[in-house]
N, C-alpha and C positions, 0 to 999 in steps of 0.2 A: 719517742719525744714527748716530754709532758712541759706544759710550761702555764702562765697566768699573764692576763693584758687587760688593759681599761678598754672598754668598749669606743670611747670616743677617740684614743691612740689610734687603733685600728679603720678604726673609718678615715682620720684622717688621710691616712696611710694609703689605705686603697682605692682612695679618691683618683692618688696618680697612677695607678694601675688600670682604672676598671675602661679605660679607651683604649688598652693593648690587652686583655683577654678577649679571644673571638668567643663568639659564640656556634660559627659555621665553617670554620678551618677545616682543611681537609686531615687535618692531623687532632685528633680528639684531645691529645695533652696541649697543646695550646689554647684551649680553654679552662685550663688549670693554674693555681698557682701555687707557686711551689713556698713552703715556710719550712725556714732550715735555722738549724744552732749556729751558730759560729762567734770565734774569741769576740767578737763587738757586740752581740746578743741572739736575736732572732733578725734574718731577714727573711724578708717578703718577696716573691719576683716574679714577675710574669714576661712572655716575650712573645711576637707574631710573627718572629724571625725576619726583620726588619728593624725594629728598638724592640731593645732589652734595656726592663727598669730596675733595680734592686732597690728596695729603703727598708733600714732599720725600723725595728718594731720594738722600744721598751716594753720589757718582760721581765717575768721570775723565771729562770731556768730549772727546772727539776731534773729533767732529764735530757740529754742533748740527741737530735735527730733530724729528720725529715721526713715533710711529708706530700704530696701531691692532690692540691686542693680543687674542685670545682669553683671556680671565682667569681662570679656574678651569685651562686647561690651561699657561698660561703659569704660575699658582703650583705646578701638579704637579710641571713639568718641574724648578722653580726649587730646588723640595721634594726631588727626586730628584740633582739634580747632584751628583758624584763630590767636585766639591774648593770652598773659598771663594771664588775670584775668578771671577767671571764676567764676558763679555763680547758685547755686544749691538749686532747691525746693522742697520738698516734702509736700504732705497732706495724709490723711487719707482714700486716695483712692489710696493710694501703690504706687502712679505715681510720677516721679521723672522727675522735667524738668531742664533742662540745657541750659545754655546760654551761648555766648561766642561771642562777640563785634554782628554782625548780625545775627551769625546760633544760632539757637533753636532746640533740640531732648527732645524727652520726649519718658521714659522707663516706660514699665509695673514692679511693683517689685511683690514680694508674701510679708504676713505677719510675719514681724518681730519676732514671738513668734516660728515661725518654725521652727527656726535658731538653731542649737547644742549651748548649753551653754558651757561656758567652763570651764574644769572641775577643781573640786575643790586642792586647794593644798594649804592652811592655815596650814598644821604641816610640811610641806616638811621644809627639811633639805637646810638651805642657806649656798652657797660656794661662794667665789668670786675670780676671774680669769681673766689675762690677754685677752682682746682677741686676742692681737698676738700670746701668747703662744696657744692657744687653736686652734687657725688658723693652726697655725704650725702641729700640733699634726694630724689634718683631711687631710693636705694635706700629710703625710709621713704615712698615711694608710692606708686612703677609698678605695685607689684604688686597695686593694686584698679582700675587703666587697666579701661574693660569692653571686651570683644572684640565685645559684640553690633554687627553694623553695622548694624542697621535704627534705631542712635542713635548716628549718627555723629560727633554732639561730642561725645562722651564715649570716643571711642576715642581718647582722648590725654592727655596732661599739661596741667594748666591750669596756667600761670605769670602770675602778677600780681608787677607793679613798682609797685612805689606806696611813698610815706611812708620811703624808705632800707632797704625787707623785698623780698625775691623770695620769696613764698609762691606752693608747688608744691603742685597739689589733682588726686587722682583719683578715682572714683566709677563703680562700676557698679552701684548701686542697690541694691544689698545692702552694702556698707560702703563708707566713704570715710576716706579716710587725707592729708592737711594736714601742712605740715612747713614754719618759716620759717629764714631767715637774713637777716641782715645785708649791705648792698649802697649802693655809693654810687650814688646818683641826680642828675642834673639836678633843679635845680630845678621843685616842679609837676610833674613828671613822674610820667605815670599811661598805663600800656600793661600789656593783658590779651591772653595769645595763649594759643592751644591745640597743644602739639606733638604731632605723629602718633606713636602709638605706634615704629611701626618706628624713628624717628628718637630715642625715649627706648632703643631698645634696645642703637641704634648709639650715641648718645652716651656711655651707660654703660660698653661697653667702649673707648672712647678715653677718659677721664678716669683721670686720675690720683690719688695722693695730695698731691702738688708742685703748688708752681704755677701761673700765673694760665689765665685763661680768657676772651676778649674777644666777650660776645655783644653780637651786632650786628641789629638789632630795624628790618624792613622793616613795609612792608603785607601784603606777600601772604609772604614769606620771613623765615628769621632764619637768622643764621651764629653760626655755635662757631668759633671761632680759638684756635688753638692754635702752642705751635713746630713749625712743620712741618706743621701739618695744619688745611684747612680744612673745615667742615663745614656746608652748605646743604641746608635744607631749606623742604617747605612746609608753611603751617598747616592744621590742618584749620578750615575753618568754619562759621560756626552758634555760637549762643551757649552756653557752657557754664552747668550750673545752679546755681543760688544756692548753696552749700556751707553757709552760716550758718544757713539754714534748718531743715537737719537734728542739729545743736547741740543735744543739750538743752538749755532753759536750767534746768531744776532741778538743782539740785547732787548730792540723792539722797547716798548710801550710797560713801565713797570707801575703798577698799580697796590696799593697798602690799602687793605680789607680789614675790616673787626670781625676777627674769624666766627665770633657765636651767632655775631646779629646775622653776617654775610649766612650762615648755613642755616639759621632758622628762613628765610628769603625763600634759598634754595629747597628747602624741604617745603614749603609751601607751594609753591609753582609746581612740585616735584607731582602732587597729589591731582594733577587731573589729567597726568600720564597713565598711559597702560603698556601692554606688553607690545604692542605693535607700535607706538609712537613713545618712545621714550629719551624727548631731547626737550630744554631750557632753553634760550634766549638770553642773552646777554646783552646790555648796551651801555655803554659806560660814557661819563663824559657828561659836565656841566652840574660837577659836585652831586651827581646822582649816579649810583647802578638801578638799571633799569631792570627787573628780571620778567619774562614772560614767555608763557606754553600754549600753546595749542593742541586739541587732542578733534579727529572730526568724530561725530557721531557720540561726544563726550564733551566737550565744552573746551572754555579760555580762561586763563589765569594772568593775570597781570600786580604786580609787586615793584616797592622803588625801596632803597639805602641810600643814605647820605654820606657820600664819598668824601674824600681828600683829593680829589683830580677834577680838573676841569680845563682840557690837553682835549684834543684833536677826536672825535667820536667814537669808538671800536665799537664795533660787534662782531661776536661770535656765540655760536653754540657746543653745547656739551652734553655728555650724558650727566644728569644730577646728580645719580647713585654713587658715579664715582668722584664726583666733587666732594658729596658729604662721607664718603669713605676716610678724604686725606681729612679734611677738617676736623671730624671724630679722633681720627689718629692723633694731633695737633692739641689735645686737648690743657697741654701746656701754656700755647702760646693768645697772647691777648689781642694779636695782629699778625696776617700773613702777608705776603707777597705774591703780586698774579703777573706772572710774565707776557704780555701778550706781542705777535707781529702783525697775523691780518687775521681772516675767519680761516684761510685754507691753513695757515699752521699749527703746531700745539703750542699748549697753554705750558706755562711751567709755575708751580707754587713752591714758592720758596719761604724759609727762615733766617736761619742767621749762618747761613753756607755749609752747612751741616748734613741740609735736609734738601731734598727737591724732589717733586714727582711731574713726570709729564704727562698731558694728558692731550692724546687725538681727538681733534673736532670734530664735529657732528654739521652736517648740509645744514647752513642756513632756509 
């Protein structure tokens, strides 16, 4: 294989690779990635047998092949070269040499046939999708995905297609955060999957603000397609939990916040928390939010906002971190909505019925 690339292509390129090359896999070629010819040019591909990413690399083709690359040091090398054009060769002794205006490096690779294929999905189901809307959707909910793995459905994104909505739900038992859009569906068409955290993390940094996005809906996989980049992953399984269930359905006490000034508040009180006392104060009521912390052996914080309510008193408490979680998410909106009923229930923050996340109080 002999071919030529601009230095900045390639980095770009392996930017969405270089979080699926391991570096400590028990399989040595998975620290590899593989660069092959093919009729669209050169791709790139790395896998941890879990997502599999391919993206096009413009190139000059000289000669057509493959080769089986070390990836974290082939992007140093790539990262370090002296000038833009670079040039790259492989033979049939796995070695891959590189050029670049005077420096020369040359890697040992393993054989190509080692490599995970990827897996098959010729009857998955094709949807097509904004990817701002889809962008949107990961940013207003990855961030309540729970890490615990002794509940392993819940370390992921729940995605339901149903009725022309792609609603994205994540939960780790202390809040859950919901988010829909608009999507064309096949008719009757009704598919729930679960996507593994890692694979919400990867997808988020390939999505753009442009642009479509063609998810392709297997049994056991689903693909992101994109220009130039594909993206395969696998589900996690096990059913995810009922979401509706923990909805209030009482309406209770709705409150309109100025989302920036409300979370700068919160981030202030937030700061004379530590890891052992880490809950806010809430009071609302008499055209003020009152916000206030206590920490013993560390001090007191106390802060007010000029509300739109002056209705009946509430208080309740939260954790801050995941107040300013949804708010950061929101970064759209110029006013939220704060659901409340008493201190013993959750809070729900709402938009424009789109979006909602709920969140379990914290002992007064």
């Amino acid at each position: 294989m002999k071919l030529k690339f601009q230095k900045d292509d390639a980095l770009r390129i392996m930017q969405h690779l270089q979080g699926i090359v391991g570096t400590k896999s028990m399989l040595p070629i998975l620290s590899h990635i593989i660069m092959e010819t093919s009729p669209r040019g050169v791709e790139m591909i790395a896998s941890d047998l879990e997502i599999w990413i391919s993206c096009s690399l413009p190139a000059e083709v000289a000669e057509a092949g493959a080769s089986s690359i070390p990836g974290r040091r082939l992007f140093n090398i790539i990262k370090e070269m002296p000038g833009a054009g670079i040039s790259l060769e492989t033979g049939e002794d796995n070695v891959t040499r590189i050029t670049c205006a005077r420096s020369f490096f040359q890697l040992k690779g393993l054989p190509r046939e080692e490599f995970p294929a990827a897996p098959d999905l010729k009857n998955a189901v094709a949807i097509k999708i904004r990817q701002a809307e889809l962008k949107s959707l990961i940013k207003k909910t990855a961030y309540a995905i729970s890490l615990d793995e002794t509940r392993h459905f819940m370390n992921g994104l729940h995605l339901i297609f149903e009725e022309g909505e792609l609603t994205a739900v994540a939960t780790d038992g202390r809040r859950m955060a919901m988010a829909k859009t608009e999507c064309v569906l096949p008719a009757d068409f009704k598919k729930e999957i679960i996507l593994p955290y890692k694979a919400v993390q990867e997808l988020g940094r390939i999505l753009e603000d442009d642009g479509e996005c063609v998810i392709k809906l297997g049994d056991r996989q689903v693909a992101f397609e994109f220009p130039g980049i594909l993206m395969i992953s696998r589900l996690v399984e096990g059913r995810f939990p009922d979401y509706r269930q923990v909805i209030p359905q009482e309406q209770g006490t709705t409150l309109e916040l100025p989302r920036l000034d409300f979370m700068q508040v919160v981030k202030r009180a937030s700061l004379i928390n530590d890891e052992k006392s880490n809950s806010v104060r809430f009071t609302f009521g008499n055209k003020l939010a009152r916000i206030s912390a206590v920490t013993p052996d560390v001090g007191e914080a106390r802060d007010e906002l000029q509300i739109d309510y002056d209705g009946e008193e509430i208080e309740i408490a939260f954790n801050p971190i995941f107040i300013i979680d949804v708010l950061k998410a929101l970064d759209d909106e110029d006013k939220i909505k704060l659901q409340l009923i008493n201190p013993e229930s959750p809070g729900v923050f709402k938009t424009d019925g789109r979006f909602l996340c709920v969140l379990m109080p914290m002992k007064l």
